[in-house]
N, C-alpha and C positions, 0 to 999 in steps of 0.2 A: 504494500500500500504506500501510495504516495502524499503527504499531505501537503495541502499551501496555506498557510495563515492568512491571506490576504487576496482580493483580486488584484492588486497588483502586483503579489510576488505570481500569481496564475498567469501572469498577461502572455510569456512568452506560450502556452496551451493556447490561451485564445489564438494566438497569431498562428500558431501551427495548422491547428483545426480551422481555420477559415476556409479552404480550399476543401472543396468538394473532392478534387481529387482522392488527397490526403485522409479525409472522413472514410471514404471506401476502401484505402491500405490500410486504416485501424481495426474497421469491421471485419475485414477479409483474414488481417492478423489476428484478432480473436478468435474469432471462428476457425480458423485452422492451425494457428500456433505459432507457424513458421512457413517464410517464403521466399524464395531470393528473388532476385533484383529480375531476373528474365520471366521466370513466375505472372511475378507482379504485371509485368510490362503487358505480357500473353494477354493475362485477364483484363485489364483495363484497356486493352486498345493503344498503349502511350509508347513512345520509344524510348530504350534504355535512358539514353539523357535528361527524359523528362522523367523515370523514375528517381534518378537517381540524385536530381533534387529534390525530390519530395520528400524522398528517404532523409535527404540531409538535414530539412527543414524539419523532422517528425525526432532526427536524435537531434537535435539544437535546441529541442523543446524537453528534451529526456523521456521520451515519451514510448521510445523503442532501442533496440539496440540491435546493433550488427556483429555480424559473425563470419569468420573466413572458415569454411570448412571444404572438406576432402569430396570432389566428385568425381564423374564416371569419365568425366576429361578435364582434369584437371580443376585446381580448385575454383569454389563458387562463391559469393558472399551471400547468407539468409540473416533476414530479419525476421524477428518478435518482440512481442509486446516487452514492455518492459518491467511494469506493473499489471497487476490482476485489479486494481482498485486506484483510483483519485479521489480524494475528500480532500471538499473545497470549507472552510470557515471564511463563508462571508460576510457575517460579522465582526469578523474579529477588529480593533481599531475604533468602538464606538465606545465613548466614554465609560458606560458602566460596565465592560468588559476589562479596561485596566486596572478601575478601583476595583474591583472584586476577584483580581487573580494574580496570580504569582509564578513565575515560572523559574528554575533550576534547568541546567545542563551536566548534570555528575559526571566526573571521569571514572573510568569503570576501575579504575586501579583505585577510587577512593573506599573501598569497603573495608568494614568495619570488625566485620569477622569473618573465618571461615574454615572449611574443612575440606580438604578434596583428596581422590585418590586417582589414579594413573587409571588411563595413560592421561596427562596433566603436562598445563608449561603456560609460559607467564611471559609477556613481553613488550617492551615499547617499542618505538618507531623505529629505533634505530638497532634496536637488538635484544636477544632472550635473555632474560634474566637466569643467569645459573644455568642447570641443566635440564633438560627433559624429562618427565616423571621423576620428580623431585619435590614433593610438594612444600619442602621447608624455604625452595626459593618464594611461596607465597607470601612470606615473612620477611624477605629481603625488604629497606628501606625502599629501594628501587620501586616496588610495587606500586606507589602511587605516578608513576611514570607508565603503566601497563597502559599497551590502547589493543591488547587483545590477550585476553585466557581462556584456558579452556579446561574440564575433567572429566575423567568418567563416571565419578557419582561422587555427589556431596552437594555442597553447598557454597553461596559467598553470599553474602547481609550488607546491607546498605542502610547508615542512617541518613534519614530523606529530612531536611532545613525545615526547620515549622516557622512560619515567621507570621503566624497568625499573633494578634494583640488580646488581651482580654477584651470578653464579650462576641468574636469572632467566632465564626460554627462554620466550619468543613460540609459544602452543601455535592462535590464533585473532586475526584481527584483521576488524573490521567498520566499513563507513565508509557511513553516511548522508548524500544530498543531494538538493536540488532540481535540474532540471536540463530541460533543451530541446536546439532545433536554434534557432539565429539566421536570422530571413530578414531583409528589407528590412521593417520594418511587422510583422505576423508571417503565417504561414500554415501551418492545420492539419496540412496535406499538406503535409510536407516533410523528409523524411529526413535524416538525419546517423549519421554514423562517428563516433560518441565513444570514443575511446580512453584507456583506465587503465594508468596503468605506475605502479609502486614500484620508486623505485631503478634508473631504468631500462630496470627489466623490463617487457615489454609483460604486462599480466593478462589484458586480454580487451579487446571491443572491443561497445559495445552500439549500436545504429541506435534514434536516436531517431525516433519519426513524424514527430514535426513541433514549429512554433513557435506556443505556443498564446496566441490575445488574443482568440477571441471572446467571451469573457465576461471580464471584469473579476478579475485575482488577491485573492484573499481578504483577503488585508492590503497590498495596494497602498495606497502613499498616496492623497490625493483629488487633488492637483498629477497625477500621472503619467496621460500620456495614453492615450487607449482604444485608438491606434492603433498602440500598441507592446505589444512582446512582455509577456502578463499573469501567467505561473505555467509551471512543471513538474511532471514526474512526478518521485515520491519514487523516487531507488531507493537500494540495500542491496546494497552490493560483501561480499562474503565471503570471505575469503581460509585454509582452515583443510588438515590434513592430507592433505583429498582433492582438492582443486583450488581452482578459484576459481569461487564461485557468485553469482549476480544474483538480489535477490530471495529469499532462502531456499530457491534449489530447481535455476535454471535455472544449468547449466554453462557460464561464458564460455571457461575455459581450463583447460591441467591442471596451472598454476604453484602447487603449496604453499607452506606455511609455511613448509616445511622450506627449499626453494629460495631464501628470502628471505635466508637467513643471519641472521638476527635476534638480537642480543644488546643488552648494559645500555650498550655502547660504539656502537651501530651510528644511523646517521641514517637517518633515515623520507621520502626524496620522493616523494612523493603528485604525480602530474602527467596533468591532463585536456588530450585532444589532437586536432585535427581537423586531419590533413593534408592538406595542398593535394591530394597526388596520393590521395585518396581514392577511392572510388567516391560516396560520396557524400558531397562536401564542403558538408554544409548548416549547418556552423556551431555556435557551441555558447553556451549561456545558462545563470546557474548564481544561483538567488537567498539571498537571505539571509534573517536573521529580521526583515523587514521589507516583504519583497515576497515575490510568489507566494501559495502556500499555506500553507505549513507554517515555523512561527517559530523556524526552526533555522540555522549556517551550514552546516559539514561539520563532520558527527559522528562523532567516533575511539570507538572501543570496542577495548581490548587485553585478550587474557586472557594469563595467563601462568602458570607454573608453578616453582616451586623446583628 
């Protein structure tokens, strides 16, 4: 999922999709996944040149991405979508949406506790800390430099800023990440039990597919290698009146806000968890704004109310 806070961080979408053309290689890429540039061309009637602007206009937008891969003469370029979802806040910018909210960017090397076991590894931008399945370099100083970790079962805790006042009530809370399953190396296929708690509380519990590295994470450095884990999926925990939702839509539990107890006195642990006795214990991977795709760590949004 892709979010924009604003129509005007959206505008380069609007200018993409303006073109009818363009509307029909979105359609055409949903509906079948993937298509190269000749593909495209065949079905819409257009000649490669004008495909292959449109193509350029649609990744300028990030709206799709390109891929060189192996054909039956020689190689081909296919596109796909890039996201499965856009959520637009077109509110966002109207006065009572900045008195009433608060936002954090956490680095994900800032956690507060945790326990993990191998295969495990811990590392910033520039290099791993320690060695590989080692989990006592999680305790290295360095760790608040991590802009990506990963393990096979355990856990890492986050305390989440409360910067509500007295008389303030926690009416929504919204926490953006990147995130995987860990294998050995990586592998698409491969499920995992990620578990959310606040406070304790279990929220929900999401099965990620898998550990993704066949293509290269979009802001990986040039050092990190091809054959480890490259990126995740965004997702968007929800926590509001009516339960707890994934993604703006899908139900993980029916823990509210209200449940949470939330006040200007209260602590926030945010804690990601893969337990041993899981069903499917495949690990959990969580990037920063330096790896993966998206150049964020965990992102807090609180709303609140007087």
């Amino acid at each position: 999922m892709k979010r924009y806070r604003s129509l005007r961080e959206a505008e380069p979408v609007w200018r993409a999709l303006s073109a009818s053309a363009r509307l029909r290689i979105m359609e055409i890429l949903y509906e079948q996944e993937d298509k190269s540039f000749h593909e495209l061309a065949c079905e819409l009637g257009l000649t490669n040149s004008a495909i292959t602007m449109h193509i350029s206009k649609l990744e300028e937008a990030d709206l799709i991405e390109v891929q060189v891969v192996p054909g039956k003469r020689g190689n081909r370029k296919v596109c796909r979508p890039k996201y499965s979802r856009l959520y637009f806040e077109f509110d966002e910018g109207r006065p009572h949406r900045r008195q009433n909210v608060y936002e954090d960017d956490i680095r994900i090397g800032y956690y507060t506790k945790c326990e993990v076991a191998p295969t495990c590894g811990i590392s910033t931008e520039h290099s791993i800390i320690g060695e590989l399945d080692a989990p006592k370099y999680f305790f290295f100083p360095e760790h608040f430099e991590a802009e990506v970790l990963w393990f096979g079962y355990g856990f890492v805790e986050y305390q989440l800023p409360n910067h509500l006042k007295a008389g303030q009530k926690v009416t929504q809370m919204e926490l953006s990440f990147e995130i995987s399953a860990e294998c050995p190396g990586f592998c698409e296929d491969y499920p995992s039990d990620i578990h959310f708690y606040l406070n304790g509380i279990l929220l929900g519990v999401w099965i990620s597919p898998g550990d993704f590295g066949a293509r290269r994470g979009r802001l990986a450095p040039e050092w990190w290698p091809d054959t480890c884990n490259q990126y995740g999926l965004l997702k968007t925990l929800t926590i509001n009146e009516k339960g707890t939702f994934l993604d703006n839509g899908i139900q993980l539990g029916p823990v509210t806000i209200q449940d949470l107890n939330l006040d200007y006195s209260s602590f926030m642990e945010f804690r990601f968890a893969v337990p041993r006795e899981t069903k499917n214990c495949g690990g959990f991977t969580i990037f920063g704004r330096t790896f993966g795709d998206y150049a964020q760590g965990i992102r807090v949004r609180v709303f609140y109310e007087e």
